[in-house]
ZAMARGU-4260 file (C-alpha; in steps of 0.2 Angstrom, whole numbers, plus 5000, padded with zeros to 4 digits):
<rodrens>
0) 5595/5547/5555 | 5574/5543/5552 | 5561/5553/5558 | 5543/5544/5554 | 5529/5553/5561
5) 5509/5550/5554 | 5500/5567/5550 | 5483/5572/5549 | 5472/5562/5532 | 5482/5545/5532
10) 5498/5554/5528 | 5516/5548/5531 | 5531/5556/5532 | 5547/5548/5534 | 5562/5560/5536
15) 5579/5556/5532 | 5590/5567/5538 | 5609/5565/5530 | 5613/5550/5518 | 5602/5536/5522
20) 5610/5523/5532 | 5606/5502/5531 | 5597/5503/5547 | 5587/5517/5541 | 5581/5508/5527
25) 5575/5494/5535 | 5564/5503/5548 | 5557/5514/5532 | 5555/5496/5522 | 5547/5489/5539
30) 5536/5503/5541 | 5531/5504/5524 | 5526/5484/5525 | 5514/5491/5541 | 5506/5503/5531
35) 5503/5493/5517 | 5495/5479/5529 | 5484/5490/5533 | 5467/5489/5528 | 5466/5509/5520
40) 5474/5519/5509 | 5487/5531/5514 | 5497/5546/5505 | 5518/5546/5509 | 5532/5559/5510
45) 5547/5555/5508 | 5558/5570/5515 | 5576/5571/5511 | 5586/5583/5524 | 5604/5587/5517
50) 5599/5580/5498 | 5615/5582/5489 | 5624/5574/5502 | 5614/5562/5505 | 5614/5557/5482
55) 5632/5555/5486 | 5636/5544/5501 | 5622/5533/5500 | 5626/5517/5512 | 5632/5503/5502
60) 5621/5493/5497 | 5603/5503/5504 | 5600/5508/5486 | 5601/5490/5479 | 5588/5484/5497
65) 5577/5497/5494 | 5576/5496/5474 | 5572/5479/5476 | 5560/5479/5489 | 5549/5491/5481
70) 5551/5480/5466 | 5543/5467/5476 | 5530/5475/5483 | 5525/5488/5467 | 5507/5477/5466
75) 5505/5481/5486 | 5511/5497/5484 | 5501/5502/5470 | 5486/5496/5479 | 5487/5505/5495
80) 5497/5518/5493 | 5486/5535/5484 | 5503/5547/5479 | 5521/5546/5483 | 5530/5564/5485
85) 5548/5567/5487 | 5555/5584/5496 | 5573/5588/5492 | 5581/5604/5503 | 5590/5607/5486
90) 5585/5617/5472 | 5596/5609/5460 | 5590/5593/5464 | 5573/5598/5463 | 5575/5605/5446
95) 5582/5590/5441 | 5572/5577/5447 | 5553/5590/5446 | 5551/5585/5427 | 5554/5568/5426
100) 5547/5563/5446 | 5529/5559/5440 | 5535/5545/5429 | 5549/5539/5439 | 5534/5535/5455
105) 5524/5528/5443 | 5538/5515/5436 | 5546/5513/5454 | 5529/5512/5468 | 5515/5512/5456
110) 5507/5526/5459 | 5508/5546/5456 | 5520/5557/5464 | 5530/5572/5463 | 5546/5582/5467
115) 5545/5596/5479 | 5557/5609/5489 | 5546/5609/5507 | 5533/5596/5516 | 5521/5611/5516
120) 5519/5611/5496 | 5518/5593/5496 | 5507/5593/5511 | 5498/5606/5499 | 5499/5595/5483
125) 5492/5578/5493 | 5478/5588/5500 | 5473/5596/5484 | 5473/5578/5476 | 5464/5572/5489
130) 5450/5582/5486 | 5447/5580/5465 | 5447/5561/5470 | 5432/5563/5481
</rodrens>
């Protein structure tokens, strides 16, 4: 199941809750596409609800759609979009992914980003990078 819901400061946040689905990744690749039409920058979390599962029954297939869409759309994405956090509900994943996270966004959307273990400290995080770029 996807939640997407548009928070305060041109911030998104797609919620995936369980192992992503082939439906679900089209709406999050069409909605992404949206975003990225329009004419503003914008700051994106990407919320993962029941992680470990979720790393081990991924759809077949979705990993492959999604990787090569944002292969295809790294030049739009890396104009438009400012930072790129993931949120994991599980700390092992979080420690694994936390250190290598800002180079992975960077190869894979273009742009910076970071792991984190709840929306609010990535809320926090976007906000606070928000303000040293202004």
């Amino acid at each position: 199941m996807i939640q997407i819901d548009e928070k305060p400061g041109s911030i998104f946040c797609v919620t995936f809750n369980g192992p992503k689905q082939m439906d679900d990744i089209e709406t999050y690749l069409s909605r992404f596409d949206e975003w990225l039409s329009q004419d503003k920058t914008f700051s994106l979390i990407l919320n993962q609800i029941d992680a470990e599962a979720a790393e081990a029954n991924r759809a077949e297939g979705s990993q492959k759609r999604e990787a090569e869409w944002l292969r295809q759309n790294k030049p739009r994405i890396a104009q438009r979009c400012d930072r790129i956090v993931m949120v994991l509900d599980s700390a092992i994943l979080v420690e694994k992914w936390q250190p290598i996270a800002p180079k992975a966004m960077e190869n894979m959307f273009g742009c910076s980003g970071r792991v984190f273990g709840s929306v609010s400290d990535a809320e926090q995080w976007i906000e606070e990078q928000m303000s040293l770029a202004s």
